[in-house]
N, C-alpha and C positions, 0 to 999 in steps of 0.2 A: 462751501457752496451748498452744501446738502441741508445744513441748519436753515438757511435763507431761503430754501423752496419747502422747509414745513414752516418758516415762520408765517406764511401767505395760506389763511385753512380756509378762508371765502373766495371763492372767485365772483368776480364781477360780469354782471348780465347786463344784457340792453333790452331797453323798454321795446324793441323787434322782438324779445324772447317769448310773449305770450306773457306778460305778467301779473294780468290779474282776470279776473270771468264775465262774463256777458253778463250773469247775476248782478255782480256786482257795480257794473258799470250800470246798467241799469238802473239800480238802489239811487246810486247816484246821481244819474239823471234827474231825479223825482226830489232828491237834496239838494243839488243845485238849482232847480228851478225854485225852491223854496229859501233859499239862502244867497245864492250870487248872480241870478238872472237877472235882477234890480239895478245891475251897475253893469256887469259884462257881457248882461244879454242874452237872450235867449239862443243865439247864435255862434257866443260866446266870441264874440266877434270885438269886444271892447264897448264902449263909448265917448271915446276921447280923452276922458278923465281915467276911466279903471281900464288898464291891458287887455289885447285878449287873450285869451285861455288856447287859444289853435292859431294853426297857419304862420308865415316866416317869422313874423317878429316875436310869437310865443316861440318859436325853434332858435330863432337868434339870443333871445335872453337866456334859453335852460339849457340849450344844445351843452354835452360834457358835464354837465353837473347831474347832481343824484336825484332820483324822488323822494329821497329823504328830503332834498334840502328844499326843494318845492312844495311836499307837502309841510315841513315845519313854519316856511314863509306862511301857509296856510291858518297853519293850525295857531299860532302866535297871534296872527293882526287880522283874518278875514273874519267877517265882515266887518269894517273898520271901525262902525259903529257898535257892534257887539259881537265879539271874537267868541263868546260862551255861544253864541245861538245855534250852532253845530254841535255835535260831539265829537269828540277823535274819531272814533270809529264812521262818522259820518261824513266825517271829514277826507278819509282814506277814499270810503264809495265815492266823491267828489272827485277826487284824484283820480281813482278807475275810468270814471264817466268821461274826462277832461283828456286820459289817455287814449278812450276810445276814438273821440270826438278829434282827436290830433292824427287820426288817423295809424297809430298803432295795435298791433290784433291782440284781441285776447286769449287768452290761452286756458287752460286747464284747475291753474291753481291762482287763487285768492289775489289779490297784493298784501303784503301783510298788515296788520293790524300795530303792532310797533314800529317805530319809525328806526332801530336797529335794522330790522327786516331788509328797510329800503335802503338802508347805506351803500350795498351793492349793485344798486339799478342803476344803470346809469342814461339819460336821457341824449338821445343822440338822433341830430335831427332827418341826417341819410340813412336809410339802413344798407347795413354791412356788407360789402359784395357789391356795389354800385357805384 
């Protein structure tokens, strides 16, 4: 039983934990508005074709899954027409901005920059205690 609670050395956080900085949500703001406001608006609200980035139905698609796996959906196919037009790193700020804007606080420290980092976020659309 003892081997099975050190084989577990990350624990798992929720996007309620403060996870990434008003800087960086920020940064982001200014990258998203240059890279994904064209499809999902400045609102982030969709356009009937691209989802939106907030509110139920962005809770009902990622609710339980990681920001890893939302930002690698990112970083792979956005913008559809040229997925290079971002950089990771800009890509992340987009992520911070997208977490703000979902209504989660930010906190203290960064979101990370590897998408390891984010394996242990996990996106959860009530927060805990509710």
């Amino acid at each position: 039983m003892v081997g099975a609670l050190h084989a577990r050395t990350e624990q798992t956080v929720s996007t309620w934990s403060g996870v990434y900085t008003e800087a960086q949500a920020k940064t982001g703001q200014a990258n998203y508005t240059k890279v994904c406001a064209e499809c999902h608006g400045q609102d982030l609200n969709g356009d009937g074709y691209a989802p939106p980035l907030k509110g139920p139905d962005f809770m009902t698609n990622w609710n339980g899954l990681t920001v890893a796996e939302f930002f690698d959906r990112i970083r792979v196919s956005m913008p559809p027409s040229n997925p290079n037009a971002a950089s990771a790193k800009e890509k992340v700020e987009i992520v911070a901005y997208i977490l703000k804007e979902s209504g989660f606080p930010a906190g203290k420290t960064e979101l990370p920059t590897a998408p390891e980092g984010m394996k242990t976020i996990k996106i959860e659309a009530t927060k805990p205690g509710r």
